[in-house]
mmCIF file of the C-alpha atoms, coordinates in Angstrom:
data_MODEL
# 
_entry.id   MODEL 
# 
loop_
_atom_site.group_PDB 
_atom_site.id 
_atom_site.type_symbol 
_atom_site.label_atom_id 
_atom_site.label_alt_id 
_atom_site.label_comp_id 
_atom_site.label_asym_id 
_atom_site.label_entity_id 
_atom_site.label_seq_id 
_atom_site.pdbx_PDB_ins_code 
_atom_site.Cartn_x 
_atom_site.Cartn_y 
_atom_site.Cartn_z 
_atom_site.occupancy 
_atom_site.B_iso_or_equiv 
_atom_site.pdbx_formal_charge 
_atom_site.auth_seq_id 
_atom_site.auth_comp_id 
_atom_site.auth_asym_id 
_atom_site.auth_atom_id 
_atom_site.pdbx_PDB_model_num 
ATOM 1   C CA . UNK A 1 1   ? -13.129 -19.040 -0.940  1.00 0.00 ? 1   UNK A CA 1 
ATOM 2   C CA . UNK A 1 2   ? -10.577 -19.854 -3.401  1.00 0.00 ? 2   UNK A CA 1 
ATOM 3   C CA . UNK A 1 3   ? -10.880 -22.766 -5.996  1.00 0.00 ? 3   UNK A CA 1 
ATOM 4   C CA . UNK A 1 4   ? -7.203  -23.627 -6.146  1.00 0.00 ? 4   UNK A CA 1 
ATOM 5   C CA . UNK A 1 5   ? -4.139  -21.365 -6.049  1.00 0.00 ? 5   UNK A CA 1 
ATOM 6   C CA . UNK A 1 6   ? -4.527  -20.798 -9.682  1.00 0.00 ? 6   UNK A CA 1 
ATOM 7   C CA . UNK A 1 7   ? -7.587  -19.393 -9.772  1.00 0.00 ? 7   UNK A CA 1 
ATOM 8   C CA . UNK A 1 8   ? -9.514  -17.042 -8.058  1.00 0.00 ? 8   UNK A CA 1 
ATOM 9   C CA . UNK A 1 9   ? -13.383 -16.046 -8.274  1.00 0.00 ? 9   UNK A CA 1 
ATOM 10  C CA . UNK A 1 10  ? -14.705 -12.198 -9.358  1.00 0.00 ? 10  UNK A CA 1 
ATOM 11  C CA . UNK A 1 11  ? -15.159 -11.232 -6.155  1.00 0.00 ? 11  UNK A CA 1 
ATOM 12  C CA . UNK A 1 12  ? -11.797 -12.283 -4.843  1.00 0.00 ? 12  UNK A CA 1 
ATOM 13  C CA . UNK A 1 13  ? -10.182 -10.437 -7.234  1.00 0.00 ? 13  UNK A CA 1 
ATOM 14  C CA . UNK A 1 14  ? -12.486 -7.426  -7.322  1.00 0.00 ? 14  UNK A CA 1 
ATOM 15  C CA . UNK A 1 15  ? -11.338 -7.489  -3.510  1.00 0.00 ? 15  UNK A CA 1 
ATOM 16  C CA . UNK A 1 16  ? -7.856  -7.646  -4.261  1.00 0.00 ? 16  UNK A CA 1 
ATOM 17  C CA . UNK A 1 17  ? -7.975  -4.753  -6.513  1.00 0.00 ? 17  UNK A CA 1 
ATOM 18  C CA . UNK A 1 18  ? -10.408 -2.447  -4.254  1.00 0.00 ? 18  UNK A CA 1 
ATOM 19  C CA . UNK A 1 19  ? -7.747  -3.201  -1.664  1.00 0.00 ? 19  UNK A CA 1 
ATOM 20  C CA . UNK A 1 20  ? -4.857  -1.786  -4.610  1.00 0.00 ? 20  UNK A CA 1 
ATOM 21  C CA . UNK A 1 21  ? -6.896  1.264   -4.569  1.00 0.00 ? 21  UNK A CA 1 
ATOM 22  C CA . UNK A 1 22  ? -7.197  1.561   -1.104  1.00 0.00 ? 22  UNK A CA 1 
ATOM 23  C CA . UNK A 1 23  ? -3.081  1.571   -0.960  1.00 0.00 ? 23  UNK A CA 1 
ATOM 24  C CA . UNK A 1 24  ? -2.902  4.391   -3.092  1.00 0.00 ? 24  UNK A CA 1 
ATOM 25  C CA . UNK A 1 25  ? -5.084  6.583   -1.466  1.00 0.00 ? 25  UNK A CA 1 
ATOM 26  C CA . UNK A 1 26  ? -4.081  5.896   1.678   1.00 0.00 ? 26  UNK A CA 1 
ATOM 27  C CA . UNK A 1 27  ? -0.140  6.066   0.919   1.00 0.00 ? 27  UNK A CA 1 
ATOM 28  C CA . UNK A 1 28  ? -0.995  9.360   -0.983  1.00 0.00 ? 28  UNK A CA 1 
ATOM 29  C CA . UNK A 1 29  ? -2.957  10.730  2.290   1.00 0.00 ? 29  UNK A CA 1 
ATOM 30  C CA . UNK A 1 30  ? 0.112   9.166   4.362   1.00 0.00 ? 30  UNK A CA 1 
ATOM 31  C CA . UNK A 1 31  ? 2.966   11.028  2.688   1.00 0.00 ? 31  UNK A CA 1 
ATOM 32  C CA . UNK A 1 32  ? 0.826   14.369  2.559   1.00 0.00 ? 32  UNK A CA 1 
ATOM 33  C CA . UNK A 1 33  ? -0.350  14.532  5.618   1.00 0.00 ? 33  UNK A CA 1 
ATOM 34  C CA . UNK A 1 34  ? 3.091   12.889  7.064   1.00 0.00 ? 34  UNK A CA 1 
ATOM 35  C CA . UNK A 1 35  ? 5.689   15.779  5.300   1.00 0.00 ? 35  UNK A CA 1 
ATOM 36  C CA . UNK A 1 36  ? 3.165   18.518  7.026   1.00 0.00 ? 36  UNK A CA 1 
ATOM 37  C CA . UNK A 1 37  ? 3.863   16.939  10.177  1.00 0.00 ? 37  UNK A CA 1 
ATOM 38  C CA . UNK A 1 38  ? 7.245   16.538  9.793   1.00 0.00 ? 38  UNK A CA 1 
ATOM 39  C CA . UNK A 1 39  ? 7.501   20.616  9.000   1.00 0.00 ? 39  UNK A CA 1 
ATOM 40  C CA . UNK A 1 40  ? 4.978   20.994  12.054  1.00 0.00 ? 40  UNK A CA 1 
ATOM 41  C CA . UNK A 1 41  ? 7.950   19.621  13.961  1.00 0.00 ? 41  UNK A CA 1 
ATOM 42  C CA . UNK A 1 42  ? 10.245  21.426  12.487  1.00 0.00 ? 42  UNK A CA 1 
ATOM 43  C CA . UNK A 1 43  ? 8.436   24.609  13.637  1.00 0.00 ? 43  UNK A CA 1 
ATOM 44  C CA . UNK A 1 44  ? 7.618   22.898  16.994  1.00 0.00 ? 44  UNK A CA 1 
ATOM 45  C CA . UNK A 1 45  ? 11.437  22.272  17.615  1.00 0.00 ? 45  UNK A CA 1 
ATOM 46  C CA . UNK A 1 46  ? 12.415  25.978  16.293  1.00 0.00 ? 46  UNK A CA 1 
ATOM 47  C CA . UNK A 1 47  ? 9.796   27.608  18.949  1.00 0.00 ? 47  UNK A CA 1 
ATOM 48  C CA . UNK A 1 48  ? 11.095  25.300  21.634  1.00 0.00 ? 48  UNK A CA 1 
ATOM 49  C CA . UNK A 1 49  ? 14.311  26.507  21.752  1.00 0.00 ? 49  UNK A CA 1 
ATOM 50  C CA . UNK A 1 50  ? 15.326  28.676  19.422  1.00 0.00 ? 50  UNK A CA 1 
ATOM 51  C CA . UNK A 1 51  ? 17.692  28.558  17.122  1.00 0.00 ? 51  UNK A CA 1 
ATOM 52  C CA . UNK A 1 52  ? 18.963  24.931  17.271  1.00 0.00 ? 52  UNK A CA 1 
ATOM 53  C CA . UNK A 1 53  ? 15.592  23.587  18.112  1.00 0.00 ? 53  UNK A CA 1 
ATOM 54  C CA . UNK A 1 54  ? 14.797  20.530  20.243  1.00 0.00 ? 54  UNK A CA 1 
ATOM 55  C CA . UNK A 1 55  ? 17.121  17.285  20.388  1.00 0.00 ? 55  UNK A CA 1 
ATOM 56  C CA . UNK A 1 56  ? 15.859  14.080  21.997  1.00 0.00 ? 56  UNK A CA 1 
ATOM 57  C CA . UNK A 1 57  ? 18.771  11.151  22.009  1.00 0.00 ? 57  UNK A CA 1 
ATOM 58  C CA . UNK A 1 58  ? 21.348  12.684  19.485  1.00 0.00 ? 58  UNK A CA 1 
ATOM 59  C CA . UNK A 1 59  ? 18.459  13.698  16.786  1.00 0.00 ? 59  UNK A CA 1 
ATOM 60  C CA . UNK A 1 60  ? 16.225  16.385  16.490  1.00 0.00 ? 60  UNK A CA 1 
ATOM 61  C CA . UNK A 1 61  ? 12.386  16.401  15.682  1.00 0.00 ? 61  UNK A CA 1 
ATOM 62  C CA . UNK A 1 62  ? 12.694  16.039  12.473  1.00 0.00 ? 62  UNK A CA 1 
ATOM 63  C CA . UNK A 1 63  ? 14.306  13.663  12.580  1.00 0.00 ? 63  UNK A CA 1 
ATOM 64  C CA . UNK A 1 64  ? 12.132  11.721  14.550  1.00 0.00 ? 64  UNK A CA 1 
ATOM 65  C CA . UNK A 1 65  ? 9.776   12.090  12.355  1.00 0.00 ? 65  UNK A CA 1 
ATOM 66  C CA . UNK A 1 66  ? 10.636  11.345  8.913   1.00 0.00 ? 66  UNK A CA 1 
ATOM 67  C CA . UNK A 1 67  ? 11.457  7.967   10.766  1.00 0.00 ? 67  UNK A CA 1 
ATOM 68  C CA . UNK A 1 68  ? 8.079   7.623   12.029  1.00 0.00 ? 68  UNK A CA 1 
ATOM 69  C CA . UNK A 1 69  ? 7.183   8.692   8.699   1.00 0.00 ? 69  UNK A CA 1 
ATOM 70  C CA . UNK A 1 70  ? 8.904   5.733   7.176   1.00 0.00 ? 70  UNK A CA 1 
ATOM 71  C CA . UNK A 1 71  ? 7.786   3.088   9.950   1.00 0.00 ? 71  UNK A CA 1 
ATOM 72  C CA . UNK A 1 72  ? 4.074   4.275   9.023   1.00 0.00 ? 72  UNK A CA 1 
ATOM 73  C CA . UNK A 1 73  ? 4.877   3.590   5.195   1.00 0.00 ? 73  UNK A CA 1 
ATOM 74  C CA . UNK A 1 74  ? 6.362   0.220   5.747   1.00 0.00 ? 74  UNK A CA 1 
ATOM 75  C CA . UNK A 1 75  ? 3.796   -1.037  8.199   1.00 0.00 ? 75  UNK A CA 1 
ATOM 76  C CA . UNK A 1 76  ? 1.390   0.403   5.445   1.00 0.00 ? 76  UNK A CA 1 
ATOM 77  C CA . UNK A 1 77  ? 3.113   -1.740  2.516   1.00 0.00 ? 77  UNK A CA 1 
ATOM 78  C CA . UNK A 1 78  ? 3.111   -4.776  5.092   1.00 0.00 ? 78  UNK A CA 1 
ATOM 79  C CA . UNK A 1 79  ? -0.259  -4.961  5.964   1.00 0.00 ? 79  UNK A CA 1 
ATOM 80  C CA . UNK A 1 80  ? -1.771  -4.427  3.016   1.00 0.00 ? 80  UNK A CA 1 
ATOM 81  C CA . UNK A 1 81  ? 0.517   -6.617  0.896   1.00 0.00 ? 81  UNK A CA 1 
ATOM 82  C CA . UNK A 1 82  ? -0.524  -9.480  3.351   1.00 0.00 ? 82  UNK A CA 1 
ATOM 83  C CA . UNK A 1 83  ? -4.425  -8.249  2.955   1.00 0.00 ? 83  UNK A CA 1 
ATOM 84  C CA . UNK A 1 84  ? -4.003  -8.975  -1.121  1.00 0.00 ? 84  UNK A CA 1 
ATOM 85  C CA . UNK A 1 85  ? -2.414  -11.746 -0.686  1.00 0.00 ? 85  UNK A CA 1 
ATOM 86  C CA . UNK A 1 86  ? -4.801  -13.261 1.635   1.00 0.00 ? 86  UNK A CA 1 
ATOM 87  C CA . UNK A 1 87  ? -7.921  -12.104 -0.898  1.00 0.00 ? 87  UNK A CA 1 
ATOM 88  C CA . UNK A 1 88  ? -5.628  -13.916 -3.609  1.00 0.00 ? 88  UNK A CA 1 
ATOM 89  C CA . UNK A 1 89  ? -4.343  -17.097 -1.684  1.00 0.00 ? 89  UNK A CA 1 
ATOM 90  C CA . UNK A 1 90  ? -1.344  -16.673 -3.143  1.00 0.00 ? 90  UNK A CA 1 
ATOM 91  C CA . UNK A 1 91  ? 2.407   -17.801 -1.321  1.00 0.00 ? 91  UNK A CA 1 
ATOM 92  C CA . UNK A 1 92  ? 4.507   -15.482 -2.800  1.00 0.00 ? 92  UNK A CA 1 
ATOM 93  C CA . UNK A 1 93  ? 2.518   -12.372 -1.201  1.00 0.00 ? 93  UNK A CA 1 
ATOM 94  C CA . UNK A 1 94  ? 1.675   -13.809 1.979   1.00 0.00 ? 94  UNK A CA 1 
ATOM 95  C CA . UNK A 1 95  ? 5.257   -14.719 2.570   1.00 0.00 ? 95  UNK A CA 1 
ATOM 96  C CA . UNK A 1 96  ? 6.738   -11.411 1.113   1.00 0.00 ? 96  UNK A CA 1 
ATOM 97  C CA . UNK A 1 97  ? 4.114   -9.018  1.510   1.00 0.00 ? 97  UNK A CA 1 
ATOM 98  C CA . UNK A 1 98  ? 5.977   -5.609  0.360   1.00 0.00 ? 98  UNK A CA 1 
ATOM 99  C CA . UNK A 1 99  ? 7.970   -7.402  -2.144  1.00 0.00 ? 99  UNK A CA 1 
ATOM 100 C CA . UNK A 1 100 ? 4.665   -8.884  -3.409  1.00 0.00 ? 100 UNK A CA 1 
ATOM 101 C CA . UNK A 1 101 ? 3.115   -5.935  -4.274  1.00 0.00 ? 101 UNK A CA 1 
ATOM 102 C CA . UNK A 1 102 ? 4.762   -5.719  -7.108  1.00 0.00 ? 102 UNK A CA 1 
ATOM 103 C CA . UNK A 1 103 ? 3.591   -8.582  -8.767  1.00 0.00 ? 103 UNK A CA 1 
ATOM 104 C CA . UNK A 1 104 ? 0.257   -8.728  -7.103  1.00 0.00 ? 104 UNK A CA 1 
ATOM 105 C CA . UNK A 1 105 ? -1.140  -6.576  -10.455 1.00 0.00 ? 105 UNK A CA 1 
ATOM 106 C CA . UNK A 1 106 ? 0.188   -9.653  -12.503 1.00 0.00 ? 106 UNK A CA 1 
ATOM 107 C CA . UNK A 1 107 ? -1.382  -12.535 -10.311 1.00 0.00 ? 107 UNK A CA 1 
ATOM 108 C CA . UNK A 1 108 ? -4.737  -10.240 -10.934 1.00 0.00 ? 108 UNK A CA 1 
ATOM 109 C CA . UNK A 1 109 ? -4.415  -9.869  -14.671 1.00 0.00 ? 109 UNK A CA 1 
ATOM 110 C CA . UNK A 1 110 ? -3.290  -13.725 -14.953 1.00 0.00 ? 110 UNK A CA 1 
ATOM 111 C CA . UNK A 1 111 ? -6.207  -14.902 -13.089 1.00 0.00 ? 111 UNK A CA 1 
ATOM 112 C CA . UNK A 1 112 ? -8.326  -12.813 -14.382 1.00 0.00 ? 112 UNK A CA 1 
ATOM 113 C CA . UNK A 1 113 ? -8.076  -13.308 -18.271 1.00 0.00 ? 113 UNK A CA 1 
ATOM 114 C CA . UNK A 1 114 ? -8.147  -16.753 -17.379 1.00 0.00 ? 114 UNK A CA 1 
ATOM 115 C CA . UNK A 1 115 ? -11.771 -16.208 -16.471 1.00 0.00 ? 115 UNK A CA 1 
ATOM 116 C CA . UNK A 1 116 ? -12.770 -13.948 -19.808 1.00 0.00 ? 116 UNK A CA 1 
ATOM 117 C CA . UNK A 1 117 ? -11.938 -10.724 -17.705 1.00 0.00 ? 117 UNK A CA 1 
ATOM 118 C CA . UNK A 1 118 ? -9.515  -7.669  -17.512 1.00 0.00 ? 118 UNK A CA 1 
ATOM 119 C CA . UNK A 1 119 ? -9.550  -4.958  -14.933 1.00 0.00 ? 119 UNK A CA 1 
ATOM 120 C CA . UNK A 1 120 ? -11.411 -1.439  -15.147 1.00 0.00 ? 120 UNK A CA 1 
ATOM 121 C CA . UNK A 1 121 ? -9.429  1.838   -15.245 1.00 0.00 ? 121 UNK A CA 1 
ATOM 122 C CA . UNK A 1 122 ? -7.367  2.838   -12.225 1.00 0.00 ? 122 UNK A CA 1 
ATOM 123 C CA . UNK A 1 123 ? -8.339  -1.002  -10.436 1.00 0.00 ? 123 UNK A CA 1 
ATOM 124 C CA . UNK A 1 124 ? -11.249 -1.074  -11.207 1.00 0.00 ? 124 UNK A CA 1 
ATOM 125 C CA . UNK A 1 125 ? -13.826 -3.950  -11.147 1.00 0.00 ? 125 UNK A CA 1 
ATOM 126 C CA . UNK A 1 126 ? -13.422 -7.243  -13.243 1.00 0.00 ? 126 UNK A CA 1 
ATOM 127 C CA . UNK A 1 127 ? -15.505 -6.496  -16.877 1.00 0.00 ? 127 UNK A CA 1 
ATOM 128 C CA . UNK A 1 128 ? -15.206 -9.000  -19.843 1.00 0.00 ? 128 UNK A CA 1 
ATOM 129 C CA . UNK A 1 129 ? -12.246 -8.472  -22.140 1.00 0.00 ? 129 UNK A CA 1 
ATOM 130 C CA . UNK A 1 130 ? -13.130 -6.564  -25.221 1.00 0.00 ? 130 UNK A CA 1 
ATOM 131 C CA . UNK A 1 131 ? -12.929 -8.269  -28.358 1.00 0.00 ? 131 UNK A CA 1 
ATOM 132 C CA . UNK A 1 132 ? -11.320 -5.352  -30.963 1.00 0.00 ? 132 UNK A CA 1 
# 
């Protein structure tokens, strides 16, 4: 439950940053586990039929999918663009979701120094701002 659109309680933003996190983890498990697949088809389409492998509409397996590959990523940057901006209430990232992401850190660290608060290392939770 948001108080306004300019500012946000702990646990929204804690939310919005475990959701960061959860983006790079799961965009790091996406490309790894995506390029192995891709070279799985590679191999697939080479033992298929040998030497040229296996074309389907013009483009072979590989093709295929490095664009499924990069359909997964984008549907991953959509979603969870509009998942921070919904734990932020903010218009810029609900209406722009991937091109939000880049400023969703910002929104975070604006909100959340005007509460006394900074985020942890590597997104983590809200803790009060040291005083040096």
């Amino acid at each position: 439950m948001s108080l306004s659109l300019d500012h946000s309680s702990v646990e929204e933003l804690n939310l919005a940053l475990r959701l960061y996190r959860r983006l790079l983890v799961r965009l790091l498990l996406i490309l790894v586990l995506g390029f192995a697949g891709v070279i799985g088809l590679a191999k697939l389409s080479t033992i298929l039929s040998p030497p040229y492998g296996v074309y389907f509409l013009g483009q072979g397996l590989v093709t295929w999918g490095l664009l499924g590959l990069l359909a997964l990523l984008f549907a991953e940057f959509w979603w969870e663009g509009r998942q921070i901006g919904k734990a932020l209430n903010h218009p810029g990232l609900l209406d722009a979701p991937i091109a939000g992401l880049l400023g969703g850190l910002a929104v975070i660290g604006e909100r959340a120094a005007t509460i006394g608060m900074e985020p942890g290392f590597f997104h983590g939770p809200l803790r009060p701002i040291r005083r040096r």
